[in-house]
C-alpha positions as a printed Julia matrix, in Angstrom:
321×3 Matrix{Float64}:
  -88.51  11.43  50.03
  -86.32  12.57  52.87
  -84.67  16.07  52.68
  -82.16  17.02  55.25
  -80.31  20.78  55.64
  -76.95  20.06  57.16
  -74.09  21.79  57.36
  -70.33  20.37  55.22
  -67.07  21.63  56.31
  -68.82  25.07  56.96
  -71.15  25.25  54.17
  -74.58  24.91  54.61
  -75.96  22.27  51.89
  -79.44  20.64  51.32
  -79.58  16.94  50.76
  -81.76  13.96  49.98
  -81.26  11.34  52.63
  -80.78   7.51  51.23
  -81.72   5.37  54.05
  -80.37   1.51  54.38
  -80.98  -0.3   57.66
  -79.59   2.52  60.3
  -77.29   3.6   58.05
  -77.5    7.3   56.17
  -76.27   8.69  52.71
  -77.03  11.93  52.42
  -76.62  13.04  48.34
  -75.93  16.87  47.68
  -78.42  19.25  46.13
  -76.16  21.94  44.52
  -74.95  25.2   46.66
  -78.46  27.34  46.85
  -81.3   24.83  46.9
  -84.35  25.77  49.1
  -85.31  22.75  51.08
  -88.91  23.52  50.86
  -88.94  23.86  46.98
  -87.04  20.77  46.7
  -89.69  18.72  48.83
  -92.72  20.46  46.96
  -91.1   19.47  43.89
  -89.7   16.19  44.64
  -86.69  17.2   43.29
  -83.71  15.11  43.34
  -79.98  15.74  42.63
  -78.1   15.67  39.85
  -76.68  11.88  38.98
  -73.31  13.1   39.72
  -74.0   14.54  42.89
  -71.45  13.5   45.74
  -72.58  11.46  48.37
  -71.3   11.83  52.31
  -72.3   10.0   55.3
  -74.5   11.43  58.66
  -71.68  10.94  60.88
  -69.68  13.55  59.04
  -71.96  16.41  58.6
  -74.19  18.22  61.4
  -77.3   18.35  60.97
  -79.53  21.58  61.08
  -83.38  22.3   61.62
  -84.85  21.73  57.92
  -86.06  25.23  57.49
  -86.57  27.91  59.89
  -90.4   28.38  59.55
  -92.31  31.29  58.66
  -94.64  30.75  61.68
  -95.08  28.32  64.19
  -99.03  26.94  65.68
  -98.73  24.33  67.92
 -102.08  22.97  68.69
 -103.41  20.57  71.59
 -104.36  17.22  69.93
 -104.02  13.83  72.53
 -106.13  13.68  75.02
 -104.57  11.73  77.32
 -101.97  14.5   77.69
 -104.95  16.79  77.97
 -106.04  14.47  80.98
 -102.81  14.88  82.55
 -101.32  18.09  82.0
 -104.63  20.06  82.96
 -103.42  20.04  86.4
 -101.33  22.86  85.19
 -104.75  25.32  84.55
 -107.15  26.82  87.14
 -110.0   24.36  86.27
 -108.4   21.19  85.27
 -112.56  19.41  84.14
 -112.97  22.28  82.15
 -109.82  21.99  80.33
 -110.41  18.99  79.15
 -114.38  19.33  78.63
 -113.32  22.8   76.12
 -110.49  20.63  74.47
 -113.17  17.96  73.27
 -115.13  21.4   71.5
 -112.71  22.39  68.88
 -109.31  22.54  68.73
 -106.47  25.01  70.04
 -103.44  26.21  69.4
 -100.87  28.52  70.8
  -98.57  30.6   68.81
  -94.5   29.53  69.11
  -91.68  31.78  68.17
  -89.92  30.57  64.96
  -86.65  32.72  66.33
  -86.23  29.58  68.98
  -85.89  26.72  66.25
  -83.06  25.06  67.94
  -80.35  22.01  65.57
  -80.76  18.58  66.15
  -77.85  17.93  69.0
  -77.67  21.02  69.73
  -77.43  22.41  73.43
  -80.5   23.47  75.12
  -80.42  25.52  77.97
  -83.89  26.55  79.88
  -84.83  30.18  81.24
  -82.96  31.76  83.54
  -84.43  31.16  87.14
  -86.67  28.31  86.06
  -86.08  25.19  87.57
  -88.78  23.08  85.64
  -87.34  22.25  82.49
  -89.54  19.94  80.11
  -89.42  18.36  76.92
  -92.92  17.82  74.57
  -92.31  14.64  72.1
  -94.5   16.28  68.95
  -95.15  15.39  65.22
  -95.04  18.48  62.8
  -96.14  19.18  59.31
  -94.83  22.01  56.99
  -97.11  23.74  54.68
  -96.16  23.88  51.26
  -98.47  26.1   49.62
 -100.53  29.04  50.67
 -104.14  28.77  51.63
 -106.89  30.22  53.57
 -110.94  28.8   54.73
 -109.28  25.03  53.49
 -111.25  22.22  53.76
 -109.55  19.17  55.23
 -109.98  17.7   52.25
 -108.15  20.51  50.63
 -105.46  20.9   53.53
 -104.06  17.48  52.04
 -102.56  19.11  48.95
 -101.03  22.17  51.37
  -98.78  19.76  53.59
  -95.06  19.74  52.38
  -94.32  17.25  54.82
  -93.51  16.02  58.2
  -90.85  16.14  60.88
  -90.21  15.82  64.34
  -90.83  18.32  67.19
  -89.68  18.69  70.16
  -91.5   21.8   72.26
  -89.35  22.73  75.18
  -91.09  23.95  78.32
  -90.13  26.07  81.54
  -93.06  24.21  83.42
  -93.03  26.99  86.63
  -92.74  30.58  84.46
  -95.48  28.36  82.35
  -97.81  27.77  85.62
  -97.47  31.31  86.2
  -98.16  32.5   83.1
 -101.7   30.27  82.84
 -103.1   32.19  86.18
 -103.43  35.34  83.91
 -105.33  33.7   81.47
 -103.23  34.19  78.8
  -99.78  32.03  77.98
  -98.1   30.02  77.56
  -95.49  32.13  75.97
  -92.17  33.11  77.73
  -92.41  29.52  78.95
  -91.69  28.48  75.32
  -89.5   30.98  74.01
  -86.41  29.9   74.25
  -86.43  26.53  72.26
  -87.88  24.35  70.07
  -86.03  21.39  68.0
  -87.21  20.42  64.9
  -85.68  17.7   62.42
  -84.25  15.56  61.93
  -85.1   16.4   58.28
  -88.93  16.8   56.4
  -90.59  13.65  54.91
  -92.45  13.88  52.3
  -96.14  12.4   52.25
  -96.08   9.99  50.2
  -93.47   8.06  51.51
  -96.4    7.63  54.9
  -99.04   6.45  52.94
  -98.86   3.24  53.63
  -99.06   3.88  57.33
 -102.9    5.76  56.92
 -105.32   4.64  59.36
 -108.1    6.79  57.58
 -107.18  10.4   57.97
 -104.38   9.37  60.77
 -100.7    7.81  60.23
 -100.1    4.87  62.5
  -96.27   6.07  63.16
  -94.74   5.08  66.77
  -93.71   7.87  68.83
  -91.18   7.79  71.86
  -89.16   9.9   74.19
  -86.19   8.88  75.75
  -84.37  10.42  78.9
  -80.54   9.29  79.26
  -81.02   6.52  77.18
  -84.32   5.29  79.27
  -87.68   5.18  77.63
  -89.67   7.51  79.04
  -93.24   7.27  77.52
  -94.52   6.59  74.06
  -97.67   6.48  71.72
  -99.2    6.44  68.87
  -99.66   9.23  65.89
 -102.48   7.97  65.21
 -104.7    8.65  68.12
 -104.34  12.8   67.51
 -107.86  13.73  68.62
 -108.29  15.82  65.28
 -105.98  14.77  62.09
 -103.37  17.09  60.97
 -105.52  18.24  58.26
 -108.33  19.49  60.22
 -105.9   20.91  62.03
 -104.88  23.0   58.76
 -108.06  23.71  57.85
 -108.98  25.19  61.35
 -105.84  26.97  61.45
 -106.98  28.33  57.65
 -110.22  29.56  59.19
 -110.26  33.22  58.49
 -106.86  33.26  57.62
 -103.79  32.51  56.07
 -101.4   29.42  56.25
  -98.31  30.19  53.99
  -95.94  28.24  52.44
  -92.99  27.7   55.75
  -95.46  27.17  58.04
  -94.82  24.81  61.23
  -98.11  23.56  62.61
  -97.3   21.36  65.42
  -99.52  18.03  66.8
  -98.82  18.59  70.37
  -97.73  16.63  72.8
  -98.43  13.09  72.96
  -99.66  11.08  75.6
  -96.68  10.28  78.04
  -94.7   12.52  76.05
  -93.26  15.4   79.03
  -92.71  15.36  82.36
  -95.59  17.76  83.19
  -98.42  15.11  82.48
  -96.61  12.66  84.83
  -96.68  15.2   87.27
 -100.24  16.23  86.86
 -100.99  12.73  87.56
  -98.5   12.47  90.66
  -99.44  15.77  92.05
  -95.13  15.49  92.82
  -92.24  16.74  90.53
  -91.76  12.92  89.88
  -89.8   12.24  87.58
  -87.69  15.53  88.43
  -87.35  18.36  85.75
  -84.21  17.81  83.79
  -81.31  19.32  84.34
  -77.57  20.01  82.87
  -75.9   16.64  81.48
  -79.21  15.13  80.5
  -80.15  13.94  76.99
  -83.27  13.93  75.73
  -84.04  11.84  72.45
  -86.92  11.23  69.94
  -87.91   9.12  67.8
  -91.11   8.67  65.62
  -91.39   5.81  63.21
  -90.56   6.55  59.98
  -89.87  10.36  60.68
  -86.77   9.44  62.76
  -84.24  10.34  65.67
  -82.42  13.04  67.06
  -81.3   14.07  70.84
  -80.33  17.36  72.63
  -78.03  17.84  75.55
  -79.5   19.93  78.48
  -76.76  22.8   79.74
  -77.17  25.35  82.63
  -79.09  28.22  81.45
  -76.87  31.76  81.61
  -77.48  33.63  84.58
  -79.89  36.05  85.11
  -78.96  39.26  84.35
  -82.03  41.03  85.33
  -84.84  40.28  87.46
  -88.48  41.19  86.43
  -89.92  43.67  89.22
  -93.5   44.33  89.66
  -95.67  46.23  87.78
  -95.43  50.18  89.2
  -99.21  50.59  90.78
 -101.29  53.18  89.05
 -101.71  55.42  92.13
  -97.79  55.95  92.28
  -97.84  56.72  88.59
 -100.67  59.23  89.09
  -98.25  60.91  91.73
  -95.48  60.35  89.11
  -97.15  62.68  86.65
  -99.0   65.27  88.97
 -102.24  63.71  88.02
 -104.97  62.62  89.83
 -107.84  60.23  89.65
């Protein structure tokens, strides 16, 4: 099943989406559902439940998740976007060890359609064409075999990038983070498991992915060459701690799936970063399609100085050292 969270005439509504060639019904739940209940549940709405079309509703994120891991599972992006660390061979030697993940903030969930503006003063805006699953239930030291029964279902996820505060961040060892707080569109609604079984290629889900720029193709893959599947990602994740029930955990990017891996390769900004009046659309077989419009991001209202050395603190205070 297909649950969507849209918003009718001002009123924000969960629905189950009826799919019939392109075409989109989406039936009401009544005023109050929880999305995530209803997809745990497999509920459906009530026989008498009215019925309106996609084109007249806007469509929201499906939930606003509790947390957000987004781990690093293709390796061909691995190969490419490397270029990006200090030590590009190591990069990708550590990646084939175990996998990793970076914290996102779940405060930047951003609509399907909606606008997207990057960081002020970066000039590197990137996209990330990702597949997402939602955990359903909690759990903690889960077995992959286990992490099956904890996945609500899947969605589409786009992880927005400010490639140059991002390079930056990465010489300090730590990041990235500011580079990816800002956005992060999920959508366009959560898909149930069992309506991907028949795509399982053993523990994967053969499930086209693709990324379009101004209506162009840009790159595309598979979901089914994720160098770990999504439920080893869970149960790593679940090592030592919790996953809870709103949880995002995030693929990462496929291969040919930003600009940053084709400029890795290039050792050029080539294709150049986007920039306001692009469109950036996804789609993922099966999971389906939404787009964003890039804007100009707000000016800068104030400009990060550097740090105040210790010595002129020392003075500062009277103290010595």
């Amino acid at each position: 099943m297909k649950y969507a969270r849209i918003d009718v005439a001002g009123t924000e509504r969960v629905a189950l989406v009826e799919t019939a060639g392109v075409e989109h019904n989406l039936t009401l739940f009544p005023i109050g559902t929880d999305l995530l209940i209803a997809a745990c549940e497999h509920q459906v709405p009530p026989t008498d439940a009215p019925v309106v079309a996609l084109s007249d509703v806007r469509l929201r994120a499906p939930l606003m998740p509790r947390s957000f891991r987004d781990f690093v599972s293709f390796e061909e992006h691995v190969v490419g976007a490397s270029a990006m660390t200090a030590d590009p061979a190591s990069a990708v030697e550590l990646w084939h060890e175990q996998p990793t993940y970076l914290y996102g903030s779940p405060h930047a969930i951003i609509d399907p359609g909606y606008p997207v503006a990057g960081l002020p003063a970066s000039s590197q805006l990137d996209f990330e064409l990702e597949v997402g699953i939602v955990i359903g239930k909690d759990g903690r030291d889960l077995t992959p075999a286990e992490a099956s029964d904890h996945i609500a279902g899947y969605l589409i996820v786009n992880d927005w990038s400010a490639r140059d505060v991002q390079k930056h961040e990465m010489r300090g060892g730590l990041g990235p983070a500011k580079s990816k707080d800002f956005a992060t569109t999920i959508g366009p609604w959560l898909v149930t498991p069992d309506e991907l079984e028949d795509c399982r290629v053993g523990d994967r889900l053969d499930l086209r992915m693709s990324v379009f720029v101004n209506d162009s193709e840009f790159g595309s893959d598979n979901l089914a060459h994720m160098g770990w599947s999504f439920e080893e990602l869970v149960s790593y994740a679940s090592r030592g701690a919790w996953v809870r029930s709103g949880d995002l955990i995030a693929s990462g990017t496929c291969a040919g799936g930003s600009l940053a891996e084709a400029w890795g390769r290039s050792g050029a900004l080539d294709p150049p970063p986007l920039s306001p009046g692009d469109v950036v659309a996804m789609k993922v077989d099966r999971l389906g399609f939404f787009s964003n419009p890039v804007v100009a991001p707000p000016a800068e209202r104030y400009k990060t100085v550097a740090a105040t050395p210790l010595r002129d603190l020392h003075t500062l205070t009277g103290t010595t050292k």
